[in-house]
Every structure is written in structure tokens, then in C-alpha cells.
Gaussian input, Z-matrix of N, CA and C with variables (Angstrom, degrees):
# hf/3-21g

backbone

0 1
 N
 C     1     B1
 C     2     B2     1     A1
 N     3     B3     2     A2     1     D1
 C     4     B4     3     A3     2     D2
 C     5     B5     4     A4     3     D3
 N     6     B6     5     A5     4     D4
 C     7     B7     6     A6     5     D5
 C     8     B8     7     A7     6     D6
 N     9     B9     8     A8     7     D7
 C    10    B10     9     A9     8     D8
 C    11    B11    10    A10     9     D9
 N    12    B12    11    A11    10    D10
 C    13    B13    12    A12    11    D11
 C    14    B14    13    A13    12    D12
 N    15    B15    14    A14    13    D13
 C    16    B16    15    A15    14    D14
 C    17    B17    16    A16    15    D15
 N    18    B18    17    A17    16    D16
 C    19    B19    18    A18    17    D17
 C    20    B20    19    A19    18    D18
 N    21    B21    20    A20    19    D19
 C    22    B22    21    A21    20    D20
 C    23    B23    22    A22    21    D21
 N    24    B24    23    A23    22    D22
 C    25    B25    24    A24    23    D23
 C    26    B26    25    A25    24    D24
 N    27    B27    26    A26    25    D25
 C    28    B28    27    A27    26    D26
 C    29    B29    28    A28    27    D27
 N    30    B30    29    A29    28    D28
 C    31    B31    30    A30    29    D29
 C    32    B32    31    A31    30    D30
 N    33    B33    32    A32    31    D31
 C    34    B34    33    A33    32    D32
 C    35    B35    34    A34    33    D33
 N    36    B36    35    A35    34    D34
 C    37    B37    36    A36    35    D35
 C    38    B38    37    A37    36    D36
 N    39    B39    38    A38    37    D37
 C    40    B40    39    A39    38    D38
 C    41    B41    40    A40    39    D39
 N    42    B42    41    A41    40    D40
 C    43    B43    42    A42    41    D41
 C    44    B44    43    A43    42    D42
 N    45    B45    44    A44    43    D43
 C    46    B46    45    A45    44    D44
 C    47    B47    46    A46    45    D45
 N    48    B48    47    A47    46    D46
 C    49    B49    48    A48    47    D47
 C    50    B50    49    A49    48    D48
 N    51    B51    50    A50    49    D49
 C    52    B52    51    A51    50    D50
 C    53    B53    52    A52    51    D51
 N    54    B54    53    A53    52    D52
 C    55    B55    54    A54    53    D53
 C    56    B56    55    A55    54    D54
 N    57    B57    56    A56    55    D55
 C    58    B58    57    A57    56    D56
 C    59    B59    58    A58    57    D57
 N    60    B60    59    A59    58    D58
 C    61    B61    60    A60    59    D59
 C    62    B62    61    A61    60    D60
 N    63    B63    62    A62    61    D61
 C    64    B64    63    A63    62    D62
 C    65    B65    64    A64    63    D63
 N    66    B66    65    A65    64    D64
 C    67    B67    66    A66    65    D65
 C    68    B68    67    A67    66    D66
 N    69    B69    68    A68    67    D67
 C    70    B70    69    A69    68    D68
 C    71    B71    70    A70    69    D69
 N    72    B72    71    A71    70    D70
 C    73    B73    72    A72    71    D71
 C    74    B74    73    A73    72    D72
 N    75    B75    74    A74    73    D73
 C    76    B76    75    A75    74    D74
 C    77    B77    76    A76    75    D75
 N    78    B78    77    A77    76    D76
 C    79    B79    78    A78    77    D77
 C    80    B80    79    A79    78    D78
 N    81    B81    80    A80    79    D79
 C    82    B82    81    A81    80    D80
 C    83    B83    82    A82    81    D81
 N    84    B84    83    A83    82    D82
 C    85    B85    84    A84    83    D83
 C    86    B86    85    A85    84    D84
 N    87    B87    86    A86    85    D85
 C    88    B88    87    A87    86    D86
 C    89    B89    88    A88    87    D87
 N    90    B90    89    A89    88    D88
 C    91    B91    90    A90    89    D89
 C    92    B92    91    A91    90    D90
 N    93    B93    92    A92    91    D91
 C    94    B94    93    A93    92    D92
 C    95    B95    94    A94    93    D93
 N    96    B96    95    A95    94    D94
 C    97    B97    96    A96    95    D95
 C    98    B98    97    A97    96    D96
 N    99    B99    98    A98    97    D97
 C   100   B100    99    A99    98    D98
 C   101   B101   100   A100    99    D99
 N   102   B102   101   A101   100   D100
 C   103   B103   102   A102   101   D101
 C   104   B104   103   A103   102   D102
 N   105   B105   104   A104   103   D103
 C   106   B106   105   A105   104   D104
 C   107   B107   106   A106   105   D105
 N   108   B108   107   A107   106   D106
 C   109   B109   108   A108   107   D107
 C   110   B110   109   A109   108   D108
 N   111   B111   110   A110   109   D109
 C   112   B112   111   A111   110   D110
 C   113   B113   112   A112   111   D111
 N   114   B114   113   A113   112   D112
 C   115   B115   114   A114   113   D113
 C   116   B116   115   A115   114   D114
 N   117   B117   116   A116   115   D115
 C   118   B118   117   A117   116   D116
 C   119   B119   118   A118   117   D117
 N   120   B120   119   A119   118   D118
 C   121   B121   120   A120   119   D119
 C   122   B122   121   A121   120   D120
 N   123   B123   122   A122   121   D121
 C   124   B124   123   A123   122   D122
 C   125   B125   124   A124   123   D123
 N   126   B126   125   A125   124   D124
 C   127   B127   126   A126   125   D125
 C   128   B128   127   A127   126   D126
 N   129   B129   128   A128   127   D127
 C   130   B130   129   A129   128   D128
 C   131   B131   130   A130   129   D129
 N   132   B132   131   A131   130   D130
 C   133   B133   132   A132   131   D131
 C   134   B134   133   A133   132   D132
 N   135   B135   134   A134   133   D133
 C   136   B136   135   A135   134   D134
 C   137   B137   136   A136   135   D135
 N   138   B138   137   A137   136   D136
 C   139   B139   138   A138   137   D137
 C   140   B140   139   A139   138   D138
 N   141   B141   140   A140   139   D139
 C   142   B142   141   A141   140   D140
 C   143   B143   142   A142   141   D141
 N   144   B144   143   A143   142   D142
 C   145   B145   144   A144   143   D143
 C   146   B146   145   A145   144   D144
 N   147   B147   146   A146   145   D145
 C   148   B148   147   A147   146   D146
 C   149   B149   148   A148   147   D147
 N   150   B150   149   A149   148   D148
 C   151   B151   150   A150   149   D149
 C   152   B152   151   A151   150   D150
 N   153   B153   152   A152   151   D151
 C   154   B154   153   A153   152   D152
 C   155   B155   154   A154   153   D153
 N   156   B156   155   A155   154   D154
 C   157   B157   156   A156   155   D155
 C   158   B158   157   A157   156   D156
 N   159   B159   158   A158   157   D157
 C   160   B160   159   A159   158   D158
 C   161   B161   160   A160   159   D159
 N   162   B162   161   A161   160   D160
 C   163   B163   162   A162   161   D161
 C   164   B164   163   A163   162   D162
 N   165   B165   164   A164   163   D163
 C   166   B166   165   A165   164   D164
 C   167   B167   166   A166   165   D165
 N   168   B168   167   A167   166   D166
 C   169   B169   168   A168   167   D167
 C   170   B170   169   A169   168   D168
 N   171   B171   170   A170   169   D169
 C   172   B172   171   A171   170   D170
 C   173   B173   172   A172   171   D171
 N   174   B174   173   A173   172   D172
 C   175   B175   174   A174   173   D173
 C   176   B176   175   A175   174   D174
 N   177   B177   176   A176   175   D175
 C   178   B178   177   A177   176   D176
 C   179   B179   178   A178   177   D177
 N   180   B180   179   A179   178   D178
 C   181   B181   180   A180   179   D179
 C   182   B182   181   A181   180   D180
 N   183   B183   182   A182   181   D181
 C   184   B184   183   A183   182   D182
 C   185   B185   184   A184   183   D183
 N   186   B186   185   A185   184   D184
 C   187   B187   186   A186   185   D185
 C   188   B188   187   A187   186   D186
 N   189   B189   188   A188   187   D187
 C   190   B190   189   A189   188   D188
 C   191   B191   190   A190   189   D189
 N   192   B192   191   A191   190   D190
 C   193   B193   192   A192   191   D191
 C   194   B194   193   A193   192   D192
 N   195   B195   194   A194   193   D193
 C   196   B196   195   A195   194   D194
 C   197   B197   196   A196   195   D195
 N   198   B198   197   A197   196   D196
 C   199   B199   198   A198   197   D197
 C   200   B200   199   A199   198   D198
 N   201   B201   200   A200   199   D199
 C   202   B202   201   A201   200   D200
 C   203   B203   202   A202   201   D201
 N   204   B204   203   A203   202   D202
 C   205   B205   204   A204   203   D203
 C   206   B206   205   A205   204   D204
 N   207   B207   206   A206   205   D205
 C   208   B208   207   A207   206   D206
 C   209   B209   208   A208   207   D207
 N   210   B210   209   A209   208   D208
 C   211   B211   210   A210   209   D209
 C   212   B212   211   A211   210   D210
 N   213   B213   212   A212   211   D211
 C   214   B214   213   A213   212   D212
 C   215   B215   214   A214   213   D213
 N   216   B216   215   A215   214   D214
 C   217   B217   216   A216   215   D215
 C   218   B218   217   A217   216   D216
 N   219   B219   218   A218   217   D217
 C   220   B220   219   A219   218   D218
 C   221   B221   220   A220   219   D219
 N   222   B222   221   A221   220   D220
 C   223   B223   222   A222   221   D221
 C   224   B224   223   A223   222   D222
 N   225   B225   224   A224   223   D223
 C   226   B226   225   A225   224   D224
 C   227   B227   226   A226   225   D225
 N   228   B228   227   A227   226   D226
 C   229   B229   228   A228   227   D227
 C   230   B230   229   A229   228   D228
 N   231   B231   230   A230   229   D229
 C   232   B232   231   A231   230   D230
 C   233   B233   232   A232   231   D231
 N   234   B234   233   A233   232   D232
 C   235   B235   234   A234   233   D233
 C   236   B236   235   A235   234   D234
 N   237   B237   236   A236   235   D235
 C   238   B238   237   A237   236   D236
 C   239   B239   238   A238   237   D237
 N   240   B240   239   A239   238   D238
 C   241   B241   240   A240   239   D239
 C   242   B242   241   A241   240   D240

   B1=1.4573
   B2=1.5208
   B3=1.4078
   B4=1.5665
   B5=1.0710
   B6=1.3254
   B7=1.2893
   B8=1.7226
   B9=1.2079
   B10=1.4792
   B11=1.6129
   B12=1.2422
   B13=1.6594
   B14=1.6877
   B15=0.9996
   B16=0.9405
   B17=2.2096
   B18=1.3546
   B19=1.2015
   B20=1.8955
   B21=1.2865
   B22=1.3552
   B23=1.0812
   B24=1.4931
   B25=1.6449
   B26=1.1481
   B27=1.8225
   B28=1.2310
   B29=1.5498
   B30=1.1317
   B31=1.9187
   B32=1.8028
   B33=1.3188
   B34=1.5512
   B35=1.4004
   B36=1.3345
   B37=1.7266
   B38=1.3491
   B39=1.3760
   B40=1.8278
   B41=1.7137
   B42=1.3368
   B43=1.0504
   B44=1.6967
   B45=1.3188
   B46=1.0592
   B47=1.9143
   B48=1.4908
   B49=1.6271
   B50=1.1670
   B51=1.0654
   B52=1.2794
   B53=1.7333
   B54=1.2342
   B55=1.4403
   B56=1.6728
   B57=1.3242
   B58=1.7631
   B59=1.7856
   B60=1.2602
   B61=1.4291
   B62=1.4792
   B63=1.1208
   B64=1.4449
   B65=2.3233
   B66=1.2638
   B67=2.2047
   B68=1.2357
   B69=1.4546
   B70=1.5806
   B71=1.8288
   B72=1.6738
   B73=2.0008
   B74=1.6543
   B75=1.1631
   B76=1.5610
   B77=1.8823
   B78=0.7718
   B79=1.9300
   B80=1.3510
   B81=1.2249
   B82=1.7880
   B83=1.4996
   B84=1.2309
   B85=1.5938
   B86=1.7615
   B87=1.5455
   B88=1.1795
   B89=1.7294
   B90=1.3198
   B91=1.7163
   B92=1.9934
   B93=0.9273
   B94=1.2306
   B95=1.8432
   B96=1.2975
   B97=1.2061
   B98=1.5010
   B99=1.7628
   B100=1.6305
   B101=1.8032
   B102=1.1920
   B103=1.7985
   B104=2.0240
   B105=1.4464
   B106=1.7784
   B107=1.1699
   B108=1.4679
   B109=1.8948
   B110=1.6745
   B111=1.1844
   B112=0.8350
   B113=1.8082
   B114=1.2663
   B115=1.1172
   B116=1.6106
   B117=1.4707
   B118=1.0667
   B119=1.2637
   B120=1.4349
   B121=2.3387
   B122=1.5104
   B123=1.1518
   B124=1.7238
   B125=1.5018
   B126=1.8763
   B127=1.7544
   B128=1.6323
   B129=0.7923
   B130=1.8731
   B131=1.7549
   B132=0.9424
   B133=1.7870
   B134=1.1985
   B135=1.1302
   B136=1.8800
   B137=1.5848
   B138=0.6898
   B139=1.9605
   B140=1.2177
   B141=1.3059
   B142=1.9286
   B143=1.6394
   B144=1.2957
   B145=1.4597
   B146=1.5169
   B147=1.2745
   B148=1.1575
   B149=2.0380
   B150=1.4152
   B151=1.6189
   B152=1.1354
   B153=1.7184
   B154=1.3776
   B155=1.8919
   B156=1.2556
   B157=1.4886
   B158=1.4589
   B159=1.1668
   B160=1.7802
   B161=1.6897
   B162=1.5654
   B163=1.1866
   B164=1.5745
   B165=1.5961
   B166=1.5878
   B167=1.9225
   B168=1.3963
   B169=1.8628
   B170=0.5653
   B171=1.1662
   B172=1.4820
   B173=1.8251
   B174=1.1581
   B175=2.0867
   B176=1.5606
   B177=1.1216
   B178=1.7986
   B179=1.8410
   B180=1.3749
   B181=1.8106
   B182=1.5213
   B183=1.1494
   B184=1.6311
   B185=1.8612
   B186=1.0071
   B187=1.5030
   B188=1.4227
   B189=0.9753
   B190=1.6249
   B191=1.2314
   B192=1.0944
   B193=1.7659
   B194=1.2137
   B195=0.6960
   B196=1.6217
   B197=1.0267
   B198=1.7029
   B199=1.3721
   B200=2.4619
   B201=1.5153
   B202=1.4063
   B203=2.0545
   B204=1.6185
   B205=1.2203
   B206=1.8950
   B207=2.1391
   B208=1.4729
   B209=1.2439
   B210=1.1126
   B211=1.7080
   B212=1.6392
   B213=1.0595
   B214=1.5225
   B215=1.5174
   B216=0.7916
   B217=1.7084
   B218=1.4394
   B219=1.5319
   B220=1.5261
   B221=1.6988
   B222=1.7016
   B223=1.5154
   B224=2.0193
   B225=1.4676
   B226=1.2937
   B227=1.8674
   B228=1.6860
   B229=1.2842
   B230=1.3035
   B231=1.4680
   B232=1.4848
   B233=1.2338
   B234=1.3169
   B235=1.7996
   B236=1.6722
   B237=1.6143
   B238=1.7824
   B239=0.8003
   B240=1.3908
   B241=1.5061
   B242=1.6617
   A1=109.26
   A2=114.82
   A3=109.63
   A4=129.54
   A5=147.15
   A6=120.62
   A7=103.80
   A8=104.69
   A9=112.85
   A10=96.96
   A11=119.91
   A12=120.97
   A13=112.17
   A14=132.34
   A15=135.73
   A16=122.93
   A17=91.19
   A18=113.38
   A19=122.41
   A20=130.14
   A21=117.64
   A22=124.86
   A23=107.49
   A24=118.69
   A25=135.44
   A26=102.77
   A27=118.81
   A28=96.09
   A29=122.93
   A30=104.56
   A31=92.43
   A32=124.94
   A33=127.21
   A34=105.20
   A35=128.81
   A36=136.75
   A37=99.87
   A38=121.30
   A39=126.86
   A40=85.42
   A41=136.76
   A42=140.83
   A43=116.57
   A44=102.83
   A45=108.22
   A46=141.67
   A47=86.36
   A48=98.03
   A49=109.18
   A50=136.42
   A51=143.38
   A52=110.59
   A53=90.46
   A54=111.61
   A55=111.52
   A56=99.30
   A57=92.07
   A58=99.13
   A59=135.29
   A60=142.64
   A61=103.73
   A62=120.67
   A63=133.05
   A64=110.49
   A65=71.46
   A66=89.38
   A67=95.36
   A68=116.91
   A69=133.70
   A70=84.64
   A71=102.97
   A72=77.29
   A73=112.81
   A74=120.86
   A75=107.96
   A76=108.34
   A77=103.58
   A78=108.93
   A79=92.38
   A80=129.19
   A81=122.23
   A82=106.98
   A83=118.41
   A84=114.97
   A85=100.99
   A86=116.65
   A87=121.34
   A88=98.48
   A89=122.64
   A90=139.32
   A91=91.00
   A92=111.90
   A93=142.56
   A94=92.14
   A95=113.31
   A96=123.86
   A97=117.26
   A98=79.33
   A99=106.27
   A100=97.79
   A101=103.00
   A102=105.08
   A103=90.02
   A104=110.39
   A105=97.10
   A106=134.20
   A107=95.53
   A108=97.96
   A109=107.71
   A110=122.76
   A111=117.13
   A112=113.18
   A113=128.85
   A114=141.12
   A115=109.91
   A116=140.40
   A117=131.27
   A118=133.20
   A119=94.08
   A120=93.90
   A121=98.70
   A122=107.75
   A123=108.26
   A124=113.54
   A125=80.02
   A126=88.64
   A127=88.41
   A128=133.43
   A129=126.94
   A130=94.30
   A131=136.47
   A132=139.07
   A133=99.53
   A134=138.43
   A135=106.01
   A136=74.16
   A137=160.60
   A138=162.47
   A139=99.63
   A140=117.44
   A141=117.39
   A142=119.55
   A143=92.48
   A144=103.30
   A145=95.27
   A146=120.11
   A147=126.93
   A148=125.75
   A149=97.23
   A150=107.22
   A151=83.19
   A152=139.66
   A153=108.37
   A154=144.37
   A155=103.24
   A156=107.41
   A157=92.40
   A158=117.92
   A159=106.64
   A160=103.15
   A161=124.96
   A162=129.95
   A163=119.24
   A164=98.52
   A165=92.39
   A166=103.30
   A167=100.48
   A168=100.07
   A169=144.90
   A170=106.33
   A171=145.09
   A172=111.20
   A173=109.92
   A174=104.55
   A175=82.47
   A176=70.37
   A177=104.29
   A178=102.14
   A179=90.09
   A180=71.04
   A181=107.22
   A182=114.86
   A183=127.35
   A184=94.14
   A185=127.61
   A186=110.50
   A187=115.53
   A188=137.95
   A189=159.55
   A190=96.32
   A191=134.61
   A192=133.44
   A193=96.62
   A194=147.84
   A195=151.63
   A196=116.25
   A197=135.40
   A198=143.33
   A199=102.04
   A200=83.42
   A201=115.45
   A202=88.54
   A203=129.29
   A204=100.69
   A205=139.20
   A206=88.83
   A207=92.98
   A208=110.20
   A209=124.45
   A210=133.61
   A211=85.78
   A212=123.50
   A213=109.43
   A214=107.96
   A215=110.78
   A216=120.58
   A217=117.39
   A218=91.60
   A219=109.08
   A220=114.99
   A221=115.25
   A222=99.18
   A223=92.83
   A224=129.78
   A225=119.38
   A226=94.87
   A227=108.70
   A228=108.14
   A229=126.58
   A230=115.96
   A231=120.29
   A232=128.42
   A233=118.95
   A234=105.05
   A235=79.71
   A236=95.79
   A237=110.71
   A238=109.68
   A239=113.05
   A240=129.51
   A241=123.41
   D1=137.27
   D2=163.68
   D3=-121.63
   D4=-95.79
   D5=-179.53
   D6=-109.83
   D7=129.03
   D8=157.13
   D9=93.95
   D10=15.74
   D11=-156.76
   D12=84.34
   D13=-18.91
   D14=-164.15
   D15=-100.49
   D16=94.65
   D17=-160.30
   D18=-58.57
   D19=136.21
   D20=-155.46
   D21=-55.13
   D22=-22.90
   D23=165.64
   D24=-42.78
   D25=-46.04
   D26=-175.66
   D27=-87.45
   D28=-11.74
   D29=-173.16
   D30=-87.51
   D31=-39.74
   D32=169.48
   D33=-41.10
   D34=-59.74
   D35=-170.44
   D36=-51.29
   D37=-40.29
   D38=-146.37
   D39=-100.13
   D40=-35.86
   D41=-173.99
   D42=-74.09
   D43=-39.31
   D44=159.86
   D45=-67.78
   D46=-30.11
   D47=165.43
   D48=-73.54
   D49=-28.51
   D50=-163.87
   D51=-67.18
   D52=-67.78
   D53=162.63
   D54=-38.45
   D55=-55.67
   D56=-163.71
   D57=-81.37
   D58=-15.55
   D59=152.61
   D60=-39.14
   D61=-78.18
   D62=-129.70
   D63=-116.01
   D64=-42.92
   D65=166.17
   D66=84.13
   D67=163.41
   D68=-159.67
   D69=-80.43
   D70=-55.58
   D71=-161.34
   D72=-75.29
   D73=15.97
   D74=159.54
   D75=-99.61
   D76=-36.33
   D77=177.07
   D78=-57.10
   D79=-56.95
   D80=-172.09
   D81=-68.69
   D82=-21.21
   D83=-172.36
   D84=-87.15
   D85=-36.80
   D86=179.72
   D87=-64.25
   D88=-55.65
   D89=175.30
   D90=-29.03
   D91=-71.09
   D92=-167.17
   D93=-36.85
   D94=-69.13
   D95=-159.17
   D96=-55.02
   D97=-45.41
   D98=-172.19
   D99=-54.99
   D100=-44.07
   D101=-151.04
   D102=-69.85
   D103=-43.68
   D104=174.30
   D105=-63.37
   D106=-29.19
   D107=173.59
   D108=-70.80
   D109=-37.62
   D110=-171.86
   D111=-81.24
   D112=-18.57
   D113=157.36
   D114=-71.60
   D115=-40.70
   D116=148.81
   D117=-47.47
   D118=-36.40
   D119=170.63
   D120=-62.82
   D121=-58.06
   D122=179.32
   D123=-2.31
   D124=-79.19
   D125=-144.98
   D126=-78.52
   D127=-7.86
   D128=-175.03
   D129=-79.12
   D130=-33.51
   D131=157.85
   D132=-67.06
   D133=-27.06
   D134=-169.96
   D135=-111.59
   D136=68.96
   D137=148.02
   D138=-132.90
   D139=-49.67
   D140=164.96
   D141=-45.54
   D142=-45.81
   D143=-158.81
   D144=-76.97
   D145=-59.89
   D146=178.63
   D147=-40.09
   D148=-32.82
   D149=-176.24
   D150=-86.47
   D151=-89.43
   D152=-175.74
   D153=-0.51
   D154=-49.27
   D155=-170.37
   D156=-92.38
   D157=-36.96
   D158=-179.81
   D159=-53.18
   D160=-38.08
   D161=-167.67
   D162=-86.47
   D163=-11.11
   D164=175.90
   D165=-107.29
   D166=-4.08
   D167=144.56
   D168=-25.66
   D169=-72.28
   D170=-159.65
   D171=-102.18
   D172=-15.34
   D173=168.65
   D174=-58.99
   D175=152.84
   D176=163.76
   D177=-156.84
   D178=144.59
   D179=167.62
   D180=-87.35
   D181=175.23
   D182=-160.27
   D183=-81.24
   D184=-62.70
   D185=164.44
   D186=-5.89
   D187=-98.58
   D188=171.73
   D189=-28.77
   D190=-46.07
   D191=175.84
   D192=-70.29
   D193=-75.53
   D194=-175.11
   D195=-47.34
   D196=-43.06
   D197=-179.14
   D198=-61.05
   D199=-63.93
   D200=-163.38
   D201=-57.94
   D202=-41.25
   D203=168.81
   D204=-81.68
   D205=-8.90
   D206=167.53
   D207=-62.99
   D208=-57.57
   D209=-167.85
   D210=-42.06
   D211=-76.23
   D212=-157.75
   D213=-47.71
   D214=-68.62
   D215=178.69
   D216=-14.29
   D217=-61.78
   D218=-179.01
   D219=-72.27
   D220=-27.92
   D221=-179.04
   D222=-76.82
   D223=-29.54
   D224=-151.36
   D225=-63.85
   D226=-32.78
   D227=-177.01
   D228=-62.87
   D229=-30.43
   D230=163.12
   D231=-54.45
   D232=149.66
   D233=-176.11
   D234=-97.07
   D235=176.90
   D236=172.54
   D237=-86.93
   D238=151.98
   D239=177.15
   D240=-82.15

């Protein structure tokens, strides 16, 4: 038995029609397609994932933004000592 009931013989028979249906250079061109889309979902999830964490960096609450640009303000207004 092989998978599912379905014995290796019969997946060779079905593999073979397939082939003579459809021909090796369209199955490799379909192969082909399959393997970029699926390499495009990829990297579009780790580009997701990635802007996320750049964005939870970067919160600050607005306090601290506000504190951190008086300070500047106020040392640029001082002359040096």
C-alpha cells in the first residue's frame, strides 16, 4: 500500500498521463511559477514582519518626544561656556 491506498504503480500511471497531457516544458514552466510565488509570499512576510518591529521602535509616547525636543531647543539657545 502507499499513500492514501494508493499504490506506486498507480501514482507512476497518473504521472505519466500527466506528462503526456500537459509536456515536461509546460509542467517545469508551471514548477517554475509555483516556486516564485511562493518565494514572493516569503519575502512580502518577512517585509511585514520586519516594518512592524521597525514601528514598535520607534513609539515613543509623545511625553518623551516632547521633553527630548525641549532639551534640544533649550541647550541650542544657550551660548557655550
Amino acid at each position: 500500500m502507499g499513500i492514501g491506498g494508493i499504490s506506486i504503480w498507480q501514482l507512476l500511471i497518473i504521472l505519466a498521463i500527466v506528462i503526456m497531457l500537459f509536456g515536461t516544458k509546460r509542467l517545469r514552466n508551471l514548477g517554475g511559477d509555483l516556486g516564485s510565488a511562493v518565494k514572493g509570499f516569503k519575502k512580502a512576510i518577512d517585509d511585514d514582519s520586519d516594518k512592524d518591529k521597525v514601528e514598535n521602535k520607534t513609539d515613543q509616547p509623545a511625553e518623551k518626544v516632547i521633553e527630548g525636543e525641549a532639551e534640544k531647543v533649550n541647550s541650542e539657545k544657550q551660548p557655550p561656556k
